[in-house]
Every structure is written in C-alpha cells, then in structure tokens.
C-alpha positions, 0 to 999 in steps of 0.5 A, a space after each residue: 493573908 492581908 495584915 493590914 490596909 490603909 487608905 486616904 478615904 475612911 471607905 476603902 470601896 470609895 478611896 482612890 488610893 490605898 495600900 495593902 499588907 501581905 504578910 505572905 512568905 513570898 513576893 509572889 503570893 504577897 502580890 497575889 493578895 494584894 491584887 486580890 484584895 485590891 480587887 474587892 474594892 475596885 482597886 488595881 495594884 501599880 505595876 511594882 515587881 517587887 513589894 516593899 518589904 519591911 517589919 512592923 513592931 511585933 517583928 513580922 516581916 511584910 511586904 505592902 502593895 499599892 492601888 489605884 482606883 483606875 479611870 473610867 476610859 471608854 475605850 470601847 465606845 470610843 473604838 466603836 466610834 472610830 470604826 463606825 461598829 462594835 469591836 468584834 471578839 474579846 479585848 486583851 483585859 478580858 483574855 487576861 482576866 479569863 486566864 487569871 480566872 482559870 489559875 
C-alpha cells in the first residue's frame, strides 16, 4: 500500500512531480503501486527498474518511485498531418495499456 507521497505542489493532481511510498514486500508489487497510484493523479513513474529502498523512523522499510506529469505531444495529429489521414488501428500506448488492463 502507498504509505506516503509527496509533491512540489499542495495539489497532487496539479503538480508536475511527485514521489510515492510502497510499503510492498517486493520491488515488483511496490512498482505496481506506485504506478497506480501515479496514475490517479496523471502522473507517470520514470522508467526506474529498482526503487529506492530505505527505512523511515518507525522502522518500516519502503521502497519509493518517481513521477512526472508527462507533456501533451500531439503525435497523433501530428501523424495525421504528415500522411494527410488519421492513423488506422490502434498505437502501441493503447496496446500496452489493454495488456495491463487485462493483468
């Protein structure tokens, strides 16, 4: 579970930058967290394999996980601009995102 978050904004949902704590048994459940908990905000983690692991004063050890507030980029106009169309099928975000959806 996320034990605690911080962010250079008061707003998490408005900050650019922010870090969450997974006090998870794993890397691999504590980057799931993270990711989904960056997610409510519109946030995205940076592409780190390994949290940072470290204790806080009551002795629990956790593992914390940077986000971003990614740019908007437009690539899909900016594709269907170039080719004179829409892009035909789905992107490779949306193929990802189906995939995680069905964990």
């Amino acid at each position: 579970m996320i034990v605690r978050s911080e962010a250079i904004s008061e707003n998490v949902s408005q900050a650019s930058m922010a870090w969450f704590d997974s006090d998870a048994p794993t890397n691999d459940e504590a980057i799931r967290e993270v990711d989904t908990a960056a997610a409510q905000y519109g946030l995205v983690r940076t592409r780190e394999y390994w949290l940072q692991t470290f204790s806080l004063p009551d002795g629990r050890i956790v593992r914390r996980g940077f986000c971003y507030r990614p740019e908007p980029d437009h690539r899909a106009q900016r594709m269907a601009g170039r080719r004179g169309t829409e892009p035909i099928g789905r992107s490779s975000a949306e193929l990802v995102r189906a995939m995680r959806d069905q964990e």
